[in-house]
N, C-alpha and C positions, 0 to 999 in steps of 0.2 A: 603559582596557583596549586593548591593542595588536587592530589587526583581524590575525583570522587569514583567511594568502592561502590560497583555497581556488579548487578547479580542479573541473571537470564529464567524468562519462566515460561514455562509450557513447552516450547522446543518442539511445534508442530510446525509451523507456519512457513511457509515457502523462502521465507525471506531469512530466515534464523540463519543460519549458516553465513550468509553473506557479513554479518554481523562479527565472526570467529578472527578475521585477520584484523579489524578495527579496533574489536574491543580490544586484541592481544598486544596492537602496536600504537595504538593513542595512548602518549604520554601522561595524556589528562585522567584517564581513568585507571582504577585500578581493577578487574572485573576477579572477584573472591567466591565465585558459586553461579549454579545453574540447578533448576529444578524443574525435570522435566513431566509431563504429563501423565507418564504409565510406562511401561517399561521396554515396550518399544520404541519410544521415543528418547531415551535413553539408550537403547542401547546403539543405535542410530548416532546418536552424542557423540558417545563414546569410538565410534568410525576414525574423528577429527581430529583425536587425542591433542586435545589443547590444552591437557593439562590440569585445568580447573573442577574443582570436584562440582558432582551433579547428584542431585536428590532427587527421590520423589513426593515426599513430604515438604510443603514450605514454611511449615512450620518446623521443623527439624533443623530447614536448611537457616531460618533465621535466629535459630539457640543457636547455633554452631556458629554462627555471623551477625551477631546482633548489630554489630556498623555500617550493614548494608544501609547504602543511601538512596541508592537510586536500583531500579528495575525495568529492563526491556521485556513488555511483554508480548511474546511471542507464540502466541497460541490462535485456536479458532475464535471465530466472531465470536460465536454465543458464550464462550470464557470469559471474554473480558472485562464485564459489570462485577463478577464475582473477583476478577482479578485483582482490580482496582480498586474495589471498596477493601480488599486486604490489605493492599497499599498504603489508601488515604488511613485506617484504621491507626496504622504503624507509622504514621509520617514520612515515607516513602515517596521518592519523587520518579513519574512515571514517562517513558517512553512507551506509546503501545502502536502496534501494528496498524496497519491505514486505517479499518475499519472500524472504530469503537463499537457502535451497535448501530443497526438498523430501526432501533426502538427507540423513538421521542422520548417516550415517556423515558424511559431508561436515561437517553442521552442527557435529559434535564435532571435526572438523580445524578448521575456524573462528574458536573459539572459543578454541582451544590456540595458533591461531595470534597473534591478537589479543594474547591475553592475556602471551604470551610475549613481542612485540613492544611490550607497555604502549602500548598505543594504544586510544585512543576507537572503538568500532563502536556507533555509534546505529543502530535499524530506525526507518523512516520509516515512522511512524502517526500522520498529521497529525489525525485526532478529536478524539488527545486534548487536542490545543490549544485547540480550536472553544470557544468562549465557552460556547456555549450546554450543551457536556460540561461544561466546569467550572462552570458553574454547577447542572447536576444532582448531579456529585459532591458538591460542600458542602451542597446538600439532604440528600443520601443521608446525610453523614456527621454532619448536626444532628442526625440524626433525625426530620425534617419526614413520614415515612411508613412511619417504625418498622421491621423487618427484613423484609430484601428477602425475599419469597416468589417472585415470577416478572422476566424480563424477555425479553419480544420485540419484538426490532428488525430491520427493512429495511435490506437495503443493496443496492439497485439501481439498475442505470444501465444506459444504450445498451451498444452492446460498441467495443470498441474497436479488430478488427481488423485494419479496412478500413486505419487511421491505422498499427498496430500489429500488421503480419502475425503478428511472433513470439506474439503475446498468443493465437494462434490453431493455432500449433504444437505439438501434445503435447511436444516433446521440449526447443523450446526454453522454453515457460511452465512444465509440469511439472517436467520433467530427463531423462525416458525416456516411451520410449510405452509404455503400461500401459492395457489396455481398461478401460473402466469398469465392465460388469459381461458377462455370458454373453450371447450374442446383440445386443448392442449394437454398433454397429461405431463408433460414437464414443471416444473417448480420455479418459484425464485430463488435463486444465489448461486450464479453461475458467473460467467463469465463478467458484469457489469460488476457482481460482487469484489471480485480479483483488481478490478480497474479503476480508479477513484481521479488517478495522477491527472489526466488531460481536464474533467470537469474539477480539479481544485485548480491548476497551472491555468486558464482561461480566465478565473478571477484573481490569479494574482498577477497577471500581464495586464490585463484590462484595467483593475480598481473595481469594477461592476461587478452587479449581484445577476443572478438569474431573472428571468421571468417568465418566460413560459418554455416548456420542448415537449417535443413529440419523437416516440420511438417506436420502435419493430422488429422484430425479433424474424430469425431466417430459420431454414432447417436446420437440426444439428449436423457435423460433419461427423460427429463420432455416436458408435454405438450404444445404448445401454446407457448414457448421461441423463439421469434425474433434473438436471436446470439446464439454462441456455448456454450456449457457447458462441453466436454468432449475434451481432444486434448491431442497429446502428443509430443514433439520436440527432436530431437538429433541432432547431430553436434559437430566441434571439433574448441578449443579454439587456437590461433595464437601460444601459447608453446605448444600444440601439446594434450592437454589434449581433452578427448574424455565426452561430457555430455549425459546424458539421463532424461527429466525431465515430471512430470507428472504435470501440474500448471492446473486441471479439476474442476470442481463441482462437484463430485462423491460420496460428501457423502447425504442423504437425508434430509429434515427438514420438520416442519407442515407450514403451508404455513399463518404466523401472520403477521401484521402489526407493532407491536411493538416487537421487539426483544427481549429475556431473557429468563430464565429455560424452561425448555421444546420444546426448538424450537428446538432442534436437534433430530434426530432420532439414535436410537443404527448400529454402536458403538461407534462414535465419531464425533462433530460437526467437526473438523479441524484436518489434520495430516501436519507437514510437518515433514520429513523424509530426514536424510542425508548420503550419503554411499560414502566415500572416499579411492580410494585406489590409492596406493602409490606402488613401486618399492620395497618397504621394508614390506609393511603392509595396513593393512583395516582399520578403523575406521567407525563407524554405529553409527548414534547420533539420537533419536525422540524429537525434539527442543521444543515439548508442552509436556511432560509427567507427571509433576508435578502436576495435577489436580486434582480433586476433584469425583468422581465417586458417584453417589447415587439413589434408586429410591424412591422417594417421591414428597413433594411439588414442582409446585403446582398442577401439575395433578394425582402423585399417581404413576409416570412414571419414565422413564430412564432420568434423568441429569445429566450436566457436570457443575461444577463450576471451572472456570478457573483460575489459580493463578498467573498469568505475569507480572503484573501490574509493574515488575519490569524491563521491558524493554522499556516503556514511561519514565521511572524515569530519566535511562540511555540516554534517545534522550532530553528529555527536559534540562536532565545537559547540553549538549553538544550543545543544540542549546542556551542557557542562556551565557554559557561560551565564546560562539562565540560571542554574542553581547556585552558583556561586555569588553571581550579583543578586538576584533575588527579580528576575525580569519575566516577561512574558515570551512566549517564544511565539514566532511569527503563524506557525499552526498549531494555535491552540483549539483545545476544544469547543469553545462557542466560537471562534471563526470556521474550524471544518466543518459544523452542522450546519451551513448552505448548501456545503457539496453534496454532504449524504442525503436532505432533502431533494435537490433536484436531480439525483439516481435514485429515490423514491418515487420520483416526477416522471422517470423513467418507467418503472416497472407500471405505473399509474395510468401510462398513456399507451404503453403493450396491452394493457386489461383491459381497456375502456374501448381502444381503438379511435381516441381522439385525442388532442392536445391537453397536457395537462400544467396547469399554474403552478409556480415555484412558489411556496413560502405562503 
């Protein structure tokens, strides 16, 4: 299979980096350019020395590379309508970061766009690659714990804003600033923003769509945060299944600029946590457990080095594969817009202070 040349853009986004060893060592791709957001982000890039040149102009970056085929975009929410309509423009086939946009209206531009264009838009939900998901999936679908009646999962980690201003800006993680509820002076797009994994991974364990949840929001743990950090949702899915999910910032970090060892504080930068139970039986999965524990470099402290890198592998075969045969890829964009509605359903039922309907 020919590698397809693919190019990197924005180079804000908490996840870009994790991207640097996959693009450089799958076979299948050939990665020819990077074009970053401004020149801090850039020069941040350039920390990683991978090699590959990095622009600020994407226009520049695609004279100079006019057989880019494909594009990881990796920037803030509110970027990527713009991103993507560059894309579909060019017939560019797009990988973009969990969140496409928080805006319907938007999302259904997106999708017309894409679609009109015949080009791949995969959303980046690397869970579902993690070994340790698919190997609960084929449990669930043997049978091993008969129909699912509940599942609550964690999805918590440090915050990321210190590394990641935008991730801390209502307007640019959300799209607009929108309070969170009456007397609150915090905003939407914080922490539920960052988290998407457990409410997309609950419909693809199940097969079932949302139908109603209700959420609430706690104090923050950290000072000076413009949105949430702390929240927790429950609700019951259209086959009757009942969730409880914890998608917070609850674990601590030192407050860097560039991210790596040390930045987490004990006992763990990220959990996510799965508990399924079944008519027949339970199932309890910790989806990151594979890790690396140690106290040393570079401060002499508590680190984690993380070993996952094999669940980009998995998303990049699958989005490689799509382009090459011409398929859909399993989170495409009008399947992810159940999820980002019912984390709308979320912020819906923080404001109202009652239950709010999916869809």
């Amino acid at each position: 299979m020919k590698p397809v040349k693919i190019a990197m853009m924005g180079m804000t986004h908490g996840h870009t980096r994790k991207y640097y060893q996959t693009l450089l060592d799958n076979q299948k791709l050939d990665w020819v350019a990077s074009c970053a957001q401004d020149a801090d982000a850039k020069k941040t890039y350039e920390l990683y020395k991978t090699g590959v040149p990095c622009y600020l102009d994407p226009e520049e970056m695609y004279k100079k590379h006019p057989d880019i085929e494909a594009v990881v975009i990796a920037s803030a929410n509110d970027r990527h309508f713009e991103q993507m309509k560059w894309c579909a423009e060019k017939g560019i086939h797009i990988l973009s970061m969990k969140i496409p946009t928080f805006d319907m209206k938007e999302y259904d531009e997106m999708i017309a766009m894409c679609d009109k264009a015949g080009i791949v838009c995969q959303v980046e939900l690397e869970m579902h690659y993690n070994s340790v998901v698919r190997r609960l999936k084929k449990l669930i679908a043997d049978g091993a714990i008969g129909k699912i009646k509940a599942v609550q999962a964690t999805n918590i980690t440090l915050s990321p804003v210190w590394a990641f201003p935008w991730q801390g800006d209502p307007k640019a993680s959300f799209g607009s600033v929108v309070p969170l509820k009456k007397a609150d002076p915090r905003f939407r797009g914080g922490a539920l923003c960052d988290h998407p994994h457990i409410f997309d991974l609950i419909r693809h364990l199940t097969g079932s769509s949302f139908d109603y949840i209700y959420a609430e929001v706690a104090p923050n743990l950290r000072d000076g945060l413009k949105v949430e950090d702390m929240l927790m949702a429950v609700g019951k899915m259209k086959d009757g299944t009942a969730f409880l999910f914890d998608p917070s910032w609850s674990r601590l970090e030192e407050k860097i600029k560039v991210p790596g060892p040390g930045w987490e504080r004990f006992p763990k930068r990220m959990e996510v946590n799965v508990t399924i139970t079944g008519d027949k039986g339970m199932i309890s999965c910790d989806c990151f457990g594979p890790n690396v524990y140690h106290n040393g470099a570079p401060n002499d402290r508590y680190t984690v080095q993380y070993t996952y890198f094999d669940e980009w592998v998995g998303l990049i075969d699958e989005f490689v594969g799509c382009i090459r045969n011409k398929k859909t890829p399993l989170i495409n964009l009008k399947w992810h817009k159940e999820t980002i509605q019912a984390m709308l359903g979320c912020y819906e039922s923080i404001q109202s202070g009652k239950i709010a309907k999916v869809g």
